[in-house]
N, C-alpha and C positions, 0 to 999 in steps of 0.2 A: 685824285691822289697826286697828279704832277704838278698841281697850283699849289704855288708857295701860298701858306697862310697868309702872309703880310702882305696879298695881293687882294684878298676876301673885301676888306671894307671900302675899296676902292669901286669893284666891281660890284657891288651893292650900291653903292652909292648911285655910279649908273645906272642902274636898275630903273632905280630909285626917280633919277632925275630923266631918265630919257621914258617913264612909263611902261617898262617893262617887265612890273610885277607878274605876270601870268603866268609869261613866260619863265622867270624865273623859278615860279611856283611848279610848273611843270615839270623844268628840269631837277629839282628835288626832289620829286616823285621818283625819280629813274636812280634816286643815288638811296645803299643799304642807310641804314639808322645811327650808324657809326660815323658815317660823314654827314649827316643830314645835322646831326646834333648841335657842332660844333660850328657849321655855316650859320645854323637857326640863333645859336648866342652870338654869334658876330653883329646878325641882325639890329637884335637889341640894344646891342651896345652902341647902335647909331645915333641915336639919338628921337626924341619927339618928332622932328619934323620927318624924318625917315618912315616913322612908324607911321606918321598920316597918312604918307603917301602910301604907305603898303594898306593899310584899312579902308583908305578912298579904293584904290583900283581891286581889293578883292572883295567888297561892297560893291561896287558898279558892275564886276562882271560877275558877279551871284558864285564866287567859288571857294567858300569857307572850308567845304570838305576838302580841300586843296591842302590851306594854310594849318586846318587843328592839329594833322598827323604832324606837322615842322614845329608847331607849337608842343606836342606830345614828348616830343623829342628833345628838348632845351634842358639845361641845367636848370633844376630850380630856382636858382640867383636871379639869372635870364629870365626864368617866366615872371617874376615878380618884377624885375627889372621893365618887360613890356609891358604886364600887364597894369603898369604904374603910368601908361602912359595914357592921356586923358582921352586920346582915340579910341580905345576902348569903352568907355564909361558911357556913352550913350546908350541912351533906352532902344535905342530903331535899330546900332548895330548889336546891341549887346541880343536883340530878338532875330534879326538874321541868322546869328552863330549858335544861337538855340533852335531852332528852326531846325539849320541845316544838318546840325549833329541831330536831332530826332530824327529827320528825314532818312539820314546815313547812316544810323546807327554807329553816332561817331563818340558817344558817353564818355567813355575811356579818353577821349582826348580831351573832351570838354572838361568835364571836372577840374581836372588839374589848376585849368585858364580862371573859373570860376574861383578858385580857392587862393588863389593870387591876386585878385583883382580886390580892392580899395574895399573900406566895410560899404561905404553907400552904394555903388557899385554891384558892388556882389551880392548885396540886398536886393537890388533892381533884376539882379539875372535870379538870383532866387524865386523871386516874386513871377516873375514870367514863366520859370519854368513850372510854378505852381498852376499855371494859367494854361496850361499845355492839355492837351486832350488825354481822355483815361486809357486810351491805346499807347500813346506817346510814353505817360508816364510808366506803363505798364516796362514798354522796352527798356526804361532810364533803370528801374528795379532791378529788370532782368540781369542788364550788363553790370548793373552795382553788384548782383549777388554771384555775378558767373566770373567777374572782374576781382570780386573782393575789394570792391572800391568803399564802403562803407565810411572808412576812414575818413575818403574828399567827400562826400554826399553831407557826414554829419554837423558838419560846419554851414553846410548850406542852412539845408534844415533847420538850425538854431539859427540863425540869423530871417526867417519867414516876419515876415508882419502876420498876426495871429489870423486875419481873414485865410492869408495863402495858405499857411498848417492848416486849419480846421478842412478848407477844401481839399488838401491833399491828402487827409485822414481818411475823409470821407471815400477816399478813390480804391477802387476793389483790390489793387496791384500791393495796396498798404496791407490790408488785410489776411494776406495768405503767409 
């Protein structure tokens, strides 16, 4: 609260440059959702090369359930904003942060990233989360329905390549 805003993008930058995503990422765990928010759009507002470096170092050190709750927390502009960033759109991370959110039961934060992300893109994490085991899927349901997330789910869903729908039809968590 005693950091001038116009101080944010510098020390990000640092972050940024001296490899100190983790750390970073850490210390926004400790701050409420009201400050977390408005650092999380500053983020974004860094630029592509910013963004690599925050996807490379929370890719190496396996801590997505870190970065989804800062991601949860953005202005919508902002998540469209990063999630327009080409770091994102790989298939190998776009499956870590699905991954990690089933493991974490981090749904609520994912969607959001997912429903901002490019149409080809968001087809790819569609299509993978289709590929998720029927335990998995079963939790993604649960928190859509306990969540009232339906809204960000249906967009997924419509956009399935018809193999991934028919498999996810097929899955018990669809049926109840």
């Amino acid at each position: 609260g005693l950091l001038p805003p116009e101080r944010l993008p510098s020390i990000i930058s640092n972050a940024s440059q001296l490899g100190l995503w983790p750390e970073a990422l850490d210390l926004l765990e400790h701050l409420s959702d009201a400050r977390r928010g408005p650092i999380a759009d500053v983020v974004a507002d860094q630029g592509h090369d910013v963004i690599e470096s925050l996807v490379s170092a929370v890719s190496a050190a396996g801590i997505w359930e870190n970065l989804l709750p800062v991601v949860g927390v953005m202005s919508r502009s902002h998540r469209f904003t990063l999630a327009s960033a080409p770091a994102f759109h790989h298939a190998q991370v776009l499956g870590e942060i699905i991954h990690s959110a089933s493991v974490t039961s981090q749904w609520a934060q994912l969607l959001p990233l997912i429903d901002a992300l490019p149409d080809r893109a968001r087809q790819v994490a569609a299509d993978l989360v289709a590929g998720l085991d029927e335990e998995s899927v079963a939790g993604l349901v649960g928190a859509v329905s306990t969540d009232h997330l339906w809204p960000k789910l249906l967009p997924v869903v419509r956009i399935l390549t018809d193999q991934s729908r028919s498999t996810l039809a097929a899955m018990r968590p669809f049926h109840r």
